[in-house]
C-alpha positions as a Markdown table, in Angstrom:
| # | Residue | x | y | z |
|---|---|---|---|---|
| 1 | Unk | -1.4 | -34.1 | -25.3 |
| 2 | Unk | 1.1 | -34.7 | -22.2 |
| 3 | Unk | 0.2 | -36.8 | -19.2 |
| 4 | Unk | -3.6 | -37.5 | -21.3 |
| 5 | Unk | -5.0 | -34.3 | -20.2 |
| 6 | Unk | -5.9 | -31.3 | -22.9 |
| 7 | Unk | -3.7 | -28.5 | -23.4 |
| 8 | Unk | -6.5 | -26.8 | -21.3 |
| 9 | Unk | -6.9 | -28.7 | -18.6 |
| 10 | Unk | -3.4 | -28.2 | -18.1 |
| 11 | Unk | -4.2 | -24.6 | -17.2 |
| 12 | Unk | -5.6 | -25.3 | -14.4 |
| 13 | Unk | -4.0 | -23.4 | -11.1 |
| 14 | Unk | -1.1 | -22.7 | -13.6 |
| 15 | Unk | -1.0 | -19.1 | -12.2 |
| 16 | Unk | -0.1 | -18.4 | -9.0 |
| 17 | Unk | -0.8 | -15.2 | -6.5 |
| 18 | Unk | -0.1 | -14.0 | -3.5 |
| 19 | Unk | -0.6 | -11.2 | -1.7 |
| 20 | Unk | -3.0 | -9.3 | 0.3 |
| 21 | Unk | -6.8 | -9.7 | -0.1 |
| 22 | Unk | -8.6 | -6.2 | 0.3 |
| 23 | Unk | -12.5 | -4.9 | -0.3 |
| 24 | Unk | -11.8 | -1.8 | -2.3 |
| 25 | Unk | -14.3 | 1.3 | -0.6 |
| 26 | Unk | -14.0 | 3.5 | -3.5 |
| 27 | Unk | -15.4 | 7.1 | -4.2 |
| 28 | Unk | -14.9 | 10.2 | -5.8 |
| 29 | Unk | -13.7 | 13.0 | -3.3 |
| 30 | Unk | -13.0 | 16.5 | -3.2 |
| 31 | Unk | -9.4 | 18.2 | -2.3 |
| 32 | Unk | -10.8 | 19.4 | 1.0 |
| 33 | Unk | -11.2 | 15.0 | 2.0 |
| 34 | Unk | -7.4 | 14.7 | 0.9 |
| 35 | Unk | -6.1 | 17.8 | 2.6 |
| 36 | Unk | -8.0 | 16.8 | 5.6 |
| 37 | Unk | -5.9 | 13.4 | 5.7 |
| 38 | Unk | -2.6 | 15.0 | 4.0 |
| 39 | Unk | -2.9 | 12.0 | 1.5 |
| 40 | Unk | -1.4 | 13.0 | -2.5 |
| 41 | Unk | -3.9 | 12.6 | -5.0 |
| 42 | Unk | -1.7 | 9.7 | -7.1 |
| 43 | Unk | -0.5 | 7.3 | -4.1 |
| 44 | Unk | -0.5 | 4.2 | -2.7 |
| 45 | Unk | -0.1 | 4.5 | 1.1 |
| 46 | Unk | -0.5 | 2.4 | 4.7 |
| 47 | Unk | -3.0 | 3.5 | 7.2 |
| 48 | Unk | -1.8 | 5.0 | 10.0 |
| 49 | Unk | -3.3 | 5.8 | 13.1 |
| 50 | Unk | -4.7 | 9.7 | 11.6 |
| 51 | Unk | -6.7 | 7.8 | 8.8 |
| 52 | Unk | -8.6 | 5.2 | 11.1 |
| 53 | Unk | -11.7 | 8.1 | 11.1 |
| 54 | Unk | -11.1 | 7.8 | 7.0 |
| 55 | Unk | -12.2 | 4.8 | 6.4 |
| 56 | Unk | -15.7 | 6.2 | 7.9 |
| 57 | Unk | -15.9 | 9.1 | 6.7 |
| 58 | Unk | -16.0 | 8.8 | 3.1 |
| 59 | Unk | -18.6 | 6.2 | 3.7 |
| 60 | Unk | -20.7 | 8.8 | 5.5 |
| 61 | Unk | -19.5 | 11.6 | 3.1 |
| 62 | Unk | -19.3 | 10.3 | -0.4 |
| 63 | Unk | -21.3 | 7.8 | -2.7 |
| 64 | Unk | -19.3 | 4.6 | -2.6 |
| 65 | Unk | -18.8 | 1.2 | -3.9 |
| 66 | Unk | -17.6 | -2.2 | -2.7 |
| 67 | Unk | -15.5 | -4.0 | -4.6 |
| 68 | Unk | -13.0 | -7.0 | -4.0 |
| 69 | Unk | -9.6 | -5.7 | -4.3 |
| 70 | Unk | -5.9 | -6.2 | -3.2 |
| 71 | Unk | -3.5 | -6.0 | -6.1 |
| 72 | Unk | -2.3 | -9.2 | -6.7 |
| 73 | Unk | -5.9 | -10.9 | -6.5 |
| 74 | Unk | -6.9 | -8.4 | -8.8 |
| 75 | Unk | -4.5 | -9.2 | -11.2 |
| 76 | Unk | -5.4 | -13.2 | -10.9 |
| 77 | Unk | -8.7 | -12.0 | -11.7 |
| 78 | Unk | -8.5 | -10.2 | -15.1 |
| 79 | Unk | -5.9 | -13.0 | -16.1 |
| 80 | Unk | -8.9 | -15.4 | -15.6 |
| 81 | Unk | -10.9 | -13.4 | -17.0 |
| 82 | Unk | -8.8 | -12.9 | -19.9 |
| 83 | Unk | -8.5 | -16.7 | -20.9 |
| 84 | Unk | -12.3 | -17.3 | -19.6 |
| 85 | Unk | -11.8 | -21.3 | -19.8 |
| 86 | Unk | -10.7 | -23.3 | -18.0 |
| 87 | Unk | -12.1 | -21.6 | -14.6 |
| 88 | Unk | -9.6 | -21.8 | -12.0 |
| 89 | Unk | -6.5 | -21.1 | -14.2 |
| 90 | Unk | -5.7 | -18.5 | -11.2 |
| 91 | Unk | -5.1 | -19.5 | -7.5 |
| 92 | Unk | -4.9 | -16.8 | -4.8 |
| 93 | Unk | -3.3 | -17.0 | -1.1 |
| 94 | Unk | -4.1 | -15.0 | 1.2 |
| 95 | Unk | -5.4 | -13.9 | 4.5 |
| 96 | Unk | -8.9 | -12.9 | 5.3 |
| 97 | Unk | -10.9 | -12.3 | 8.6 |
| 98 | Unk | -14.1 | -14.4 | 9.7 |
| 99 | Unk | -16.4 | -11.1 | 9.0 |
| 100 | Unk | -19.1 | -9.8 | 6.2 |
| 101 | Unk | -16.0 | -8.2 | 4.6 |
| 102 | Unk | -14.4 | -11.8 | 4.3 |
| 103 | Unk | -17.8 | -13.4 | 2.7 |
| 104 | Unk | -17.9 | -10.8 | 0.4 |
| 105 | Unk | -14.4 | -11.5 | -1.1 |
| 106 | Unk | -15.0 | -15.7 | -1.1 |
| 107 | Unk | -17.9 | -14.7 | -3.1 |
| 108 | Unk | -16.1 | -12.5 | -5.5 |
| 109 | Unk | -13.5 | -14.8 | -5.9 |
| 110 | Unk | -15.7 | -17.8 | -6.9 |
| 111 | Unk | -18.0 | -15.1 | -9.3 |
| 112 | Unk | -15.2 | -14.5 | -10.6 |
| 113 | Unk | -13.6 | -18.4 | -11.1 |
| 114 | Unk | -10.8 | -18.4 | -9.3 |
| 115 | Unk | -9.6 | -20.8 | -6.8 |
| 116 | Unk | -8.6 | -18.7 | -3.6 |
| 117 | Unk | -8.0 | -20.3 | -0.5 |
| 118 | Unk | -7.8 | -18.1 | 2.3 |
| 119 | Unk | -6.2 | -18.0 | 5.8 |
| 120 | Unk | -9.2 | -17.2 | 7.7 |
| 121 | Unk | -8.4 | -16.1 | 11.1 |
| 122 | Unk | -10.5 | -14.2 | 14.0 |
| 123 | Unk | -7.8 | -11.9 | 15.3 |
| 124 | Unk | -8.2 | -9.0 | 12.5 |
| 125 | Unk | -11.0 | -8.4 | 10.5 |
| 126 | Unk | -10.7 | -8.5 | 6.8 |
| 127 | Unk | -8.3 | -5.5 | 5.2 |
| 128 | Unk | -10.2 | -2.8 | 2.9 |
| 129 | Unk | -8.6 | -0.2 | 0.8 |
| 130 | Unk | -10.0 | 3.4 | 0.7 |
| 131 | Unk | -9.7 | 4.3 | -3.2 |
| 132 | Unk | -10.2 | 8.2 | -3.0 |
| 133 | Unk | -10.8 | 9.3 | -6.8 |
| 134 | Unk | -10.0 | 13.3 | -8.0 |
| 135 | Unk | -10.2 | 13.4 | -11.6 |
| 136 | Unk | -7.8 | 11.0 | -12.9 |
| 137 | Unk | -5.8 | 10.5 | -10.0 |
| 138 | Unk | -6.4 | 8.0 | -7.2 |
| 139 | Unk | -5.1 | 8.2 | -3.7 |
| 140 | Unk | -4.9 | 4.4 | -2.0 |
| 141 | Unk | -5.2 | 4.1 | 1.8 |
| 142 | Unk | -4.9 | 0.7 | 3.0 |
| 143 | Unk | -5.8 | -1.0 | 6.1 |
| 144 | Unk | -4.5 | -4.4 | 5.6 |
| 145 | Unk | -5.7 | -5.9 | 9.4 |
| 146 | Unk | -6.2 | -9.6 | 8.2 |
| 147 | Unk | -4.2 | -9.3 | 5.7 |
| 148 | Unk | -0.6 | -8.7 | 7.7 |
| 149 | Unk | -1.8 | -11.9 | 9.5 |
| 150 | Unk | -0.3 | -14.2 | 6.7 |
| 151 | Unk | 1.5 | -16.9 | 8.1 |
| 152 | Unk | 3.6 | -19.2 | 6.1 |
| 153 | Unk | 3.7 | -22.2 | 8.5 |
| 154 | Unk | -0.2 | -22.1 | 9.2 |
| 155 | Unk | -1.3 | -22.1 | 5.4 |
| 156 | Unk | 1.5 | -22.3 | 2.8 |
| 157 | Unk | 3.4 | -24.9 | 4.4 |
| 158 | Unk | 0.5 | -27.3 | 4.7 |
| 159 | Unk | 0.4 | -30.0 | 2.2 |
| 160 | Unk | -2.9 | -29.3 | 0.6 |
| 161 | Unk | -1.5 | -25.9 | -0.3 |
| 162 | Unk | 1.6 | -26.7 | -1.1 |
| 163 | Unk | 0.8 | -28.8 | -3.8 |
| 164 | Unk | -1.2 | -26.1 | -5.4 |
| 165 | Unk | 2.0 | -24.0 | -5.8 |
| 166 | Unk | 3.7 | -27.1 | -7.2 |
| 167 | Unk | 0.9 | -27.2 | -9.4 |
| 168 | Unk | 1.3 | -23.8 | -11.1 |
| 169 | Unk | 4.2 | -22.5 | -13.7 |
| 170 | Unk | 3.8 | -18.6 | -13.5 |
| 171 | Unk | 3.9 | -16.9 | -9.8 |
| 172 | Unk | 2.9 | -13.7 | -9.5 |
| 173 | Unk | 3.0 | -11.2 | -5.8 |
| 174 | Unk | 2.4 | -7.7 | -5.5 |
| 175 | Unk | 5.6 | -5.9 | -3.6 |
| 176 | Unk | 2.5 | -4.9 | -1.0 |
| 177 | Unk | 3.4 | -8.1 | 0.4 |
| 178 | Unk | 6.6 | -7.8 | 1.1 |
| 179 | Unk | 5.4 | -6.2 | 4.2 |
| 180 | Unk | 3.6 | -9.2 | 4.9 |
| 181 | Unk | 5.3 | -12.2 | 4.9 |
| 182 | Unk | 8.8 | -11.9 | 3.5 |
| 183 | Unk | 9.6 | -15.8 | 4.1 |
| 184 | Unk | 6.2 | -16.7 | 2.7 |
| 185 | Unk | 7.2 | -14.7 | -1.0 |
| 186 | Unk | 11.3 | -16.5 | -0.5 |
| 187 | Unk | 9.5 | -19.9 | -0.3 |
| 188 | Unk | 7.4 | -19.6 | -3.7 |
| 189 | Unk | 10.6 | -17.6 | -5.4 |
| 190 | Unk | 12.9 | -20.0 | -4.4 |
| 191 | Unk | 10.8 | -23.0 | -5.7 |
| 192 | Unk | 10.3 | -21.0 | -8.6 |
| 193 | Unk | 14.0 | -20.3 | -9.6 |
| 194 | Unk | 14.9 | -23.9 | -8.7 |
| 195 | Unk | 12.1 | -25.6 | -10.9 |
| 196 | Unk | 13.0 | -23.0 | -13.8 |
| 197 | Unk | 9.2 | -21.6 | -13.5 |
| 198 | Unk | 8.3 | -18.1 | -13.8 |
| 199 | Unk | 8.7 | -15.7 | -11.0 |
| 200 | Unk | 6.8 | -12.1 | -11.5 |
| 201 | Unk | 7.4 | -9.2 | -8.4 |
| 202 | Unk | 5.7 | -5.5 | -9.1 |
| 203 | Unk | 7.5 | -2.7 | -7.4 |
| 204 | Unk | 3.5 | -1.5 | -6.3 |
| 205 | Unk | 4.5 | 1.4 | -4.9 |
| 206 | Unk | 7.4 | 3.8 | -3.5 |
| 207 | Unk | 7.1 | 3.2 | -0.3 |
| 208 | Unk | 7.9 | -0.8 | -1.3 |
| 209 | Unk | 11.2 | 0.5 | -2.7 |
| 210 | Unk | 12.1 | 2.9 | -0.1 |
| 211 | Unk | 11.5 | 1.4 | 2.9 |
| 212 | Unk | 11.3 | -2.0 | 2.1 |
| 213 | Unk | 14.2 | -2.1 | -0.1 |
| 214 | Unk | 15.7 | -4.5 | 2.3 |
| 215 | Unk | 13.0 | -7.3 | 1.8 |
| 216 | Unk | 12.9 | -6.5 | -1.8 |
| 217 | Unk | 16.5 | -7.0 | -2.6 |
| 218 | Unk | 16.2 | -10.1 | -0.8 |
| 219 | Unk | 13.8 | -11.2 | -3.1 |
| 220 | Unk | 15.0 | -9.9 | -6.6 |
| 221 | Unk | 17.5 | -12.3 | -7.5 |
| 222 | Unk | 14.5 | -14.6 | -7.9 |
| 223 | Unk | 12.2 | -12.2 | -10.2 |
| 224 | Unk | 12.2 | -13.6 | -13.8 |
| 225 | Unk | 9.6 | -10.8 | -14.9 |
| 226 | Unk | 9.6 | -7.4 | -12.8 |
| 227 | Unk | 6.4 | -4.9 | -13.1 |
| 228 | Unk | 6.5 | -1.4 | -11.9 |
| 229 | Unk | 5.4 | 1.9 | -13.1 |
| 230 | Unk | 7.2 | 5.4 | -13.7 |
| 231 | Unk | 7.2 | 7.0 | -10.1 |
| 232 | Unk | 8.0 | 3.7 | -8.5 |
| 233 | Unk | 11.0 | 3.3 | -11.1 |
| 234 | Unk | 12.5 | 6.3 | -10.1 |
| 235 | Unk | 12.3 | 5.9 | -6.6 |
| 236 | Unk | 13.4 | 2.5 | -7.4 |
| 237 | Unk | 16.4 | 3.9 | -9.3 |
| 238 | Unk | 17.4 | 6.5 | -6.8 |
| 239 | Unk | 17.5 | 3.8 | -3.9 |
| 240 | Unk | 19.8 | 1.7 | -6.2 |
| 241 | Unk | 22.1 | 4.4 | -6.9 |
| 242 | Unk | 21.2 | 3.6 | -10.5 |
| 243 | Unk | 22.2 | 7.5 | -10.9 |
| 244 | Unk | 19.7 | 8.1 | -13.9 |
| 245 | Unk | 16.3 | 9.5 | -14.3 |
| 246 | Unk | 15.7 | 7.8 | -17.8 |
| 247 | Unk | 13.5 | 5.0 | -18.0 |
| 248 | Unk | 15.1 | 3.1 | -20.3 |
| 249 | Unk | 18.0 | 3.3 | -18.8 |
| 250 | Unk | 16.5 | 2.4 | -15.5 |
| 251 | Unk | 14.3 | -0.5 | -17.0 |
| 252 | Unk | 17.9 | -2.0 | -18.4 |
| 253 | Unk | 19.6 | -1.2 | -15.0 |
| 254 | Unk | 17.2 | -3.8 | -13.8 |
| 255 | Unk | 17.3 | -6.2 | -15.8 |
| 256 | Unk | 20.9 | -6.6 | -15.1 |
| 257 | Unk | 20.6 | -6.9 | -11.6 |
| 258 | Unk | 22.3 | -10.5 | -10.0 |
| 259 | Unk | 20.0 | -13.2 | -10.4 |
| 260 | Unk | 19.6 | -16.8 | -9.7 |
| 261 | Unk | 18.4 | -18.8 | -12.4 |
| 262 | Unk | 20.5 | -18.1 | -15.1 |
| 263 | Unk | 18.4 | -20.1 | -17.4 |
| 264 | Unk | 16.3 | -17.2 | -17.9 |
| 265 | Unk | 17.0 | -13.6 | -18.4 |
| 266 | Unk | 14.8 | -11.1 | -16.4 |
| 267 | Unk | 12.4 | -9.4 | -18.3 |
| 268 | Unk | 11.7 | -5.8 | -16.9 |
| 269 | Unk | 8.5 | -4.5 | -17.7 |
| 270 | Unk | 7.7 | -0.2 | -16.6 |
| 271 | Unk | 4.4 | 1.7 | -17.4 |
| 272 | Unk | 3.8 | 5.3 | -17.9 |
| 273 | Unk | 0.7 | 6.0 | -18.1 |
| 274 | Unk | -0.5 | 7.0 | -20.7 |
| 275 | Unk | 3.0 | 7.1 | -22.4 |
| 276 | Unk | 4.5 | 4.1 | -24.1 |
| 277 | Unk | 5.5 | 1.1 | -22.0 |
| 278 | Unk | 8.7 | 0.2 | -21.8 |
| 279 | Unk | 10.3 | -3.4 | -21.8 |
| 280 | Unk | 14.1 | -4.3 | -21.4 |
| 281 | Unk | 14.9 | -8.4 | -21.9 |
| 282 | Unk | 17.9 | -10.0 | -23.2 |
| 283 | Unk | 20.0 | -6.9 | -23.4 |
| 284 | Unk | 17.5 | -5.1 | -25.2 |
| 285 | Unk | 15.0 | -2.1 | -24.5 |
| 286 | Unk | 11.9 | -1.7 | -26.6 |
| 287 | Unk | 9.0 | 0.7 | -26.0 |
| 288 | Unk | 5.4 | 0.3 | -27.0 |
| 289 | Unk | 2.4 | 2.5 | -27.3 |
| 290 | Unk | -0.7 | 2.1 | -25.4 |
| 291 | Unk | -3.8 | 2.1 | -26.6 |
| 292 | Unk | -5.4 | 5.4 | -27.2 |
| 293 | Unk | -8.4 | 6.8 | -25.5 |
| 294 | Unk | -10.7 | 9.6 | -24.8 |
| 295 | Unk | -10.3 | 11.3 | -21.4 |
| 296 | Unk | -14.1 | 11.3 | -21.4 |
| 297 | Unk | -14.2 | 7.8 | -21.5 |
| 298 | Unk | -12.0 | 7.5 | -18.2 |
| 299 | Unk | -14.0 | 6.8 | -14.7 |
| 300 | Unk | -11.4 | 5.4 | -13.1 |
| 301 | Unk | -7.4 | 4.1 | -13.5 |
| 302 | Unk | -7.6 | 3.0 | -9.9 |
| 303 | Unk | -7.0 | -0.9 | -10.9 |
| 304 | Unk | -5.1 | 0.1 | -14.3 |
| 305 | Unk | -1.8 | -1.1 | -13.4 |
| 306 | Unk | -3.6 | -4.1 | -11.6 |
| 307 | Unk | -5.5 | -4.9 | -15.0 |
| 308 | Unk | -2.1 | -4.3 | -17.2 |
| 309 | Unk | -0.4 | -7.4 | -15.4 |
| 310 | Unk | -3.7 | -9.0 | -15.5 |
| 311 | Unk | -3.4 | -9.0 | -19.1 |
| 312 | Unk | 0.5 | -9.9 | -19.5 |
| 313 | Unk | 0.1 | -12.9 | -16.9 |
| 314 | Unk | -2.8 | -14.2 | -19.2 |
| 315 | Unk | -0.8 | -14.9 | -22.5 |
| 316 | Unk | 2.3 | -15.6 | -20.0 |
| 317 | Unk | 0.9 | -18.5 | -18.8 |
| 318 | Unk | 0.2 | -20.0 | -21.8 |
| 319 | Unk | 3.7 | -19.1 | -23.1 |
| 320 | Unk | 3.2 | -16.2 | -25.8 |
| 321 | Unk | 5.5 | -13.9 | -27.3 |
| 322 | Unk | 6.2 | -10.9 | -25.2 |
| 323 | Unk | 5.3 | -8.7 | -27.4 |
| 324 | Unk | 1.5 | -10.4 | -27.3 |
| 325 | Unk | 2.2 | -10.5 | -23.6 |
| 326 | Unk | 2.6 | -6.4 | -23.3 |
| 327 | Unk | -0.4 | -6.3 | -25.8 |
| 328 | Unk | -3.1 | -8.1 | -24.2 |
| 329 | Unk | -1.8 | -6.1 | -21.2 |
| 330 | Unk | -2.2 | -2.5 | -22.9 |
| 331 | Unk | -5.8 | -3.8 | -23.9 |
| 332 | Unk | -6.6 | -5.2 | -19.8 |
| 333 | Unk | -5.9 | -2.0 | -18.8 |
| 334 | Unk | -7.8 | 0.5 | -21.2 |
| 335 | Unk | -10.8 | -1.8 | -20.7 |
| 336 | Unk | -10.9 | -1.4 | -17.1 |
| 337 | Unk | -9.9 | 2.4 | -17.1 |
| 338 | Unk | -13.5 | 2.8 | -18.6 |
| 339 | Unk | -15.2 | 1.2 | -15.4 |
| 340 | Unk | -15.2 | 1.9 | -12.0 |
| 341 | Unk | -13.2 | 0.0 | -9.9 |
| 342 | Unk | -11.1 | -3.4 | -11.0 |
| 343 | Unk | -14.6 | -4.1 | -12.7 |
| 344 | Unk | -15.2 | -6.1 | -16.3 |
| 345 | Unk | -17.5 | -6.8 | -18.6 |
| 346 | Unk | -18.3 | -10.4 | -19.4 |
| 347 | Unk | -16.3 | -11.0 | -22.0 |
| 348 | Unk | -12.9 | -9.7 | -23.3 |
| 349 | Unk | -12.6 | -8.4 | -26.8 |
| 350 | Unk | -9.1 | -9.5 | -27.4 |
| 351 | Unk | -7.0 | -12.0 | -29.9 |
């Protein structure tokens, strides 16, 4: 035992997130709903000013659930879950609004035993997400509001918080925030790199890559362990100039990018679906199967990629192997592909 405490304790606000808090509105649509907005039935999009009626709409229209979403906090979330004890292995920045919306996501957060402490400020009223579900596919429309009203030197900088950054060994932010707070996510990933801690950045969507890019470069010499799935690689590779279409190739392009701490290597994790995942560390590219499962048995894969860093973040934090790492993701995510929403039962079934 170091410092007295039990190798559990030491858990405690070990992980680290970031990123934008949202209540997921969620409901199956028809084509007619995603024609009417021009939205692509896989996406992850910004609301602009010809969704606003959207966001009421599919209320009015379609049978939907509430659920507390954002990316990053999701992924906090099934990490937490994944351990189960100690509560509070997972804390969570980010900005809510003084609103219904905003007591719904402090409750989910403590249901669900993590320690969030959120920016709570009257200007915007707490973000939501429009998850519009066809089939397999899900279309993402968010309205962040609150949530682009992170500000560093009113929250992170403030001693109380600050020490709860110190506290933790594994950081982990969605690239949605990048359109947040840029010097918020250079603070975090510079004490990262500098301590020799573990910095984690998911692509999260095209758009990040594309037009973003800037902010995101700015940032990767920092990222110790970078998440992203097959369209966002691509885009991701063709902004680079990576000149390849090959995932392997791209997932080792990467990795090679210029980095900071060169104490570690980066570790490039890209997911396909239901294809095998590939991982490139150390020079190295290895590719592993998901887990297999009925397309009857799918409600929902909004929250699968979510879920799948959920899972890696859980056994990263208490330092195992990678290739346990990529397994307890693969199992995160085919657990919560068979519910709706970023939803879990009470208990995992994993060792």
């Amino acid at each position: 035992m170091r410092d007295g405490l039990c190798p559990q304790c030491q858990l405690t606000n070990s992980l680290f997130g970031m990123g934008n808090p949202l209540l997921d509105i969620s409901a199956v649509v028809d084509k007619d709903f995603l024609d009417k907005y021009t939205l692509k039935p896989n996406d992850q999009i910004l609301a602009e000013d010809k969704h606003k009626a959207l966001f009421e709409e599919i209320v009015k229209k379609f049978n939907v659930e509430y659920h507390a979403g954002g990316a990053t906090q999701n992924s906090i979330k099934i990490a937490q879950w994944m351990i189960q004890k100690p509560h509070n292995v997972g804390t969570f920045f980010g900005c809510i609004g003084k609103d219904k919306f905003g007591e719904i996501l402090k409750q989910k957060a403590v249901e669900a035993h993590i320690d969030a402490h959120y920016y709570e400020q009257e200007e915007e009223p707490t973000g939501s997400c429009a998850a519009c579900i066809t089939g397999d596919n899900r279309s993402l429309v968010a309205n962040l509001a609150a949530a682009n009203c992170y500000k560093k030197d009113k929250h992170l900088d403030l001693e109380e918080n600050w020490k709860l950054v110190e506290k933790a060994k594994v950081y982990y932010i969605a690239g949605f925030f990048l359109t947040v707070s840029l010097e918020s996510i250079l603070k975090v990933a510079k004490h990262a790199s500098e301590n020799n801690k573990l910095f984690c950045l998911n692509l999260s969507a095209p758009f990040i890559c594309q037009f973003f890019k800037d902010n995101l470069m700015q940032v990767m010499p920092y990222v110790d362990v970078l998440f992203g799935n097959e369209t966002e690689a691509a885009t991701f590779a063709e902004e680079q100039d990576f000149e390849t279409e090959d995932i392997k190739e791209i997932a080792k392009k990467a990795q090679a990018l210029p980095k900071v701490n060169t104490k570690r290597q980066r570790i490039v994790v890209l997911t396909q679906g239901k294809d095998e995942t590939t991982m490139a560390h150390e020079g190295k590219v290895e590719t592993f199967p998901v887990l297999k499962i009925d397309p009857k048995d799918m409600v929902d894969t909004n929250g699968a990629g979510d879920a799948f860093v959920g899972g890696f973040l859980s056994e990263l934090v208490q330092e195992k192997p990678l290739d346990q790492c990529v397994r307890a993701a693969h199992y995160a995510a085919n657990v919560i592909i068979r519910r709706a929403g970023c939803t879990f039962p009470e208990k995992p079934d994993f060792n």
